[in-house]
C-alpha positions in Angstrom: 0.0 0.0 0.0 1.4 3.0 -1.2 1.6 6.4 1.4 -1.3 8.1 -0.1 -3.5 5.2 0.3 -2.3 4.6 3.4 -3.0 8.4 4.7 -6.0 7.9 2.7 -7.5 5.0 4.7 -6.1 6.1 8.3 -8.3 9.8 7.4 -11.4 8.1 6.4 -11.2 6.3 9.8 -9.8 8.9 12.3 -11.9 10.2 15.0 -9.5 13.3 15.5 -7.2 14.9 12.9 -4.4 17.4 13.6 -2.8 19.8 10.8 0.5 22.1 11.0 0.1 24.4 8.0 3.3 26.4 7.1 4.4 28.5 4.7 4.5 26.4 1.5 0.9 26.4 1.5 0.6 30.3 1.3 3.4 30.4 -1.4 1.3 28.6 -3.5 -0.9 30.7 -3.2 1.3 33.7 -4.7 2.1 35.5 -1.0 5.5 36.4 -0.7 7.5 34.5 1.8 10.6 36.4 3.9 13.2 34.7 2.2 11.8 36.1 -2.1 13.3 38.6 -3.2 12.0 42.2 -1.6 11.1 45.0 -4.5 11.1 48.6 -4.9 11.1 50.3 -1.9 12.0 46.7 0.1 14.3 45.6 -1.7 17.4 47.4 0.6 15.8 46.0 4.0 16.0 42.8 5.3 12.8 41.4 6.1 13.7 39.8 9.0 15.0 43.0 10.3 11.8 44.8 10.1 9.7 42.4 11.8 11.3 42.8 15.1 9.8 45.1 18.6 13.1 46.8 18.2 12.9 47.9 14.7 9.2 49.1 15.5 10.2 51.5 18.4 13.1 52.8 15.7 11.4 53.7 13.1 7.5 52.5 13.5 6.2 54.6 10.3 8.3 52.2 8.4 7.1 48.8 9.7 3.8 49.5 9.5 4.0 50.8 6.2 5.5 47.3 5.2 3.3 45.4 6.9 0.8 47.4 5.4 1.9 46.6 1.8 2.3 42.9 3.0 -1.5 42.8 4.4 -2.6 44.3 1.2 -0.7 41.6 -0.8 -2.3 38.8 0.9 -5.9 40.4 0.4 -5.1 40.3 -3.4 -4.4 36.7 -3.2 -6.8 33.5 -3.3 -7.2 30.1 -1.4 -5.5 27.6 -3.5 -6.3 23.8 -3.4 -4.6 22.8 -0.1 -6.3 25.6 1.4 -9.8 24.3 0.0 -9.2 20.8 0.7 -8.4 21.6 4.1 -11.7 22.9 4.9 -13.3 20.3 3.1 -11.2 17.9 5.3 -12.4 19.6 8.8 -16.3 19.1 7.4 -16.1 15.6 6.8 -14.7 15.0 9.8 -16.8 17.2 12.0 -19.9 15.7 10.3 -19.2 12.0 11.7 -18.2 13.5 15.4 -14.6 13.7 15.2 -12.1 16.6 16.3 -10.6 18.4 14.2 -7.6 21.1 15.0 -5.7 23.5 12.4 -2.4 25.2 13.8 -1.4 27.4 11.0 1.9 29.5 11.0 0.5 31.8 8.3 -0.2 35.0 9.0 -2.7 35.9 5.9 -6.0 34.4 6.6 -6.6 32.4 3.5 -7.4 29.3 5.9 -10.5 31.5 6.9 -11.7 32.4 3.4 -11.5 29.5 2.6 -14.0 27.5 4.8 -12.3 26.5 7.8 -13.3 26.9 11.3 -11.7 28.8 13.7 -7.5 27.7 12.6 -5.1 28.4 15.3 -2.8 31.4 14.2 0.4 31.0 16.8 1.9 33.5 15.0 -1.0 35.8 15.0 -2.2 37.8 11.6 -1.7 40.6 9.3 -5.2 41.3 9.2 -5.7 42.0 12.9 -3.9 45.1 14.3 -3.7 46.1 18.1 -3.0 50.0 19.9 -0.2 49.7 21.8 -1.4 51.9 24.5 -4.6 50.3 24.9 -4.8 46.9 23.6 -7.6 47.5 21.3 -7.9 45.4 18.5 -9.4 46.5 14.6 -9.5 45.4 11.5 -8.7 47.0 8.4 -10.7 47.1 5.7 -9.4 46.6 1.9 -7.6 50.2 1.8 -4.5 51.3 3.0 -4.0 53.1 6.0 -4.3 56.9 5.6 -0.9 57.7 7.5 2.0 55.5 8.7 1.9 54.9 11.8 -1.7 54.5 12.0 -2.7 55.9 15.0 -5.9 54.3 17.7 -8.7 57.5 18.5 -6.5 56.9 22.2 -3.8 58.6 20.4 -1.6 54.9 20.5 0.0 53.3 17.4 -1.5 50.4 15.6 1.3 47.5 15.3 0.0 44.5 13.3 -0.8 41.9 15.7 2.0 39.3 14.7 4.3 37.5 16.7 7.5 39.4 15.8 10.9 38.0 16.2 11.8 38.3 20.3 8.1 38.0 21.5 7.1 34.7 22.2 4.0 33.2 21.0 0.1 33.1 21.9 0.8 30.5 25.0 -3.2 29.7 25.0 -2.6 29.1 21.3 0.3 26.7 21.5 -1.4 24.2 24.6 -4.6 23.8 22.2 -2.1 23.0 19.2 0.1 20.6 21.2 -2.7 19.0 23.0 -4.4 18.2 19.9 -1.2 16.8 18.5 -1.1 14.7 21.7 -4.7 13.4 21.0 -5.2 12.6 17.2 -5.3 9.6 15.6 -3.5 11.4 12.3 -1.4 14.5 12.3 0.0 16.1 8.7 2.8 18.7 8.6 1.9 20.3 5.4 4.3 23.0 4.0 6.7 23.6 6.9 10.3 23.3 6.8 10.3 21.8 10.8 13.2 24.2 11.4 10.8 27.1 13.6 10.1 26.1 17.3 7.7 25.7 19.5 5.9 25.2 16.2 7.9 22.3 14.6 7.8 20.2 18.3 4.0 19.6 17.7 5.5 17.2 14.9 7.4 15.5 17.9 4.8 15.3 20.4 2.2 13.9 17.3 4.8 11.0 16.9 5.4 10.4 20.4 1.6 10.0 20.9 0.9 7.3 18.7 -0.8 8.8 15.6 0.1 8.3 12.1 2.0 11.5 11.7 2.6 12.9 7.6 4.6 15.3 5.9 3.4 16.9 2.7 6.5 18.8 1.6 8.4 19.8 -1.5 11.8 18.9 0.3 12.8 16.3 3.1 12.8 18.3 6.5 14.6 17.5 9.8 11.2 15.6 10.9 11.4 13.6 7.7 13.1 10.4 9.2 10.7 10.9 11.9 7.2 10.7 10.3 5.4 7.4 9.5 4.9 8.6 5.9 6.6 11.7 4.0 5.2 12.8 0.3 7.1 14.9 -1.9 5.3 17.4 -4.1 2.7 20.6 -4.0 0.0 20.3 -1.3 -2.4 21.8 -3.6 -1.8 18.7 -5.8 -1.2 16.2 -2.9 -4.1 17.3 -0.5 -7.4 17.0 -2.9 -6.0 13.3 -4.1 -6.1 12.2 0.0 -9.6 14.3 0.6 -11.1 12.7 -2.0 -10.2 9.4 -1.2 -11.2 10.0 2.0 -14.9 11.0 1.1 -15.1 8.1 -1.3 
């Protein structure tokens, strides 16, 4: 029995179902990932520089205005396959009773457009952003902001509410994430390189536990050796084959 059937089988008979999303899903959607090439304006700052509390309190009109342009990107983009599947995935398990938990490390929201319920974002989103003074949280609509920084009617600045490099993650977020990876009967790793922790130990703790643990990746991964079953390829190609086998 080939992987695919394998997976195939094991989903149609799971009663709880835990998914890492990284990513290689969103690329294939056409969002920009830190390590393409920056343009225009970018293309002299290092990304990774940019996303940092530090680099905020230097020069905050210029973070927000990239995060801005990123958040605008990821509107213009669509759910791809992998995306879609996913959601249909999370209904057919649902509908017979089972569990059904998406972590996602994408901050762009296509999960939500397309279909699925309530994903875990443990490195928050793009389309959220919080006043530093108060807390408050708002969301943007499809324009750009009218000034950089944007400012709250308290008079604080809006930061995106991401999980920039130095602040640790959403600790509610990551329990429900590992526990489920503790719990399922089958865990994929779809579109992660297994190299960013506390993310990559849910991998870990799903093999550990007992559950038939995938990889869906274009390249072997550190976790590779690890998993009971690795495929090579695009998710968007890989992930509506195993959905619909599992409906059949």
């Amino acid at each position: 029995m080939s992987g695919e059937d394998r997976l195939i089988q094991a989903l149609a008979q799971a009663k709880s179902v835990c998914v890492l999303t990284g990513a290689g899903v969103s690329t294939e959607s056409g969002v920009p990932t830190f390590r393409d090439p920056q343009e225009g304006l970018w293309a002299k700052y290092d990304p990774a520089k940019l996303s940092t509390p530090e680099a905020f309190a230097a020069d905050p009109a210029l973070v927000t205005r990239w995060y801005d342009e990123r958040r605008l990107a990821c509107l213009a983009c669509q759910p791809n396959p992998a995306h879609l599947a996913l959601a249909t995935l999370e209904r057919a398990v649902r509908s017979r009773g089972g569990r059904f938990t998406l972590v996602t490390q994408n901050i762009d929201r296509l999960h939500h457009r397309a279909g699925s319920q309530d994903p875990i974002e443990i490195h928050g989103t793009l389309h959220v952003w919080r006043c530093t003074r108060t807390g408050e949280l708002i969301e943007p609509g499809p324009d750009p902001f009218r000034s950089y920084p944007p400012r709250s009617p308290a008079g604080g600045l809006y930061r995106p509410n991401v999980v920039w490099f130095g602040e640790m993650l959403p600790e509610q977020a990551l329990e429900i994430g590992y526990r489920a990876a503790a719990s399922c009967d089958v865990y994929l790793a779809i579109g992660t390189s297994g190299l960013v922790y506390p993310a990559a130990g849910l991998t870990e703790v799903a093999c550990q536990s007992g559950a038939l643990a995938a990889e869906i990746t274009l390249d072997p991964t550190p976790m590779s050796w690890r998993v009971d079953i690795a495929l090579r390829g695009r998710a968007g190609e890989i992930l509506p084959r195993l959905v619909a086998g599992e409906s059949v």
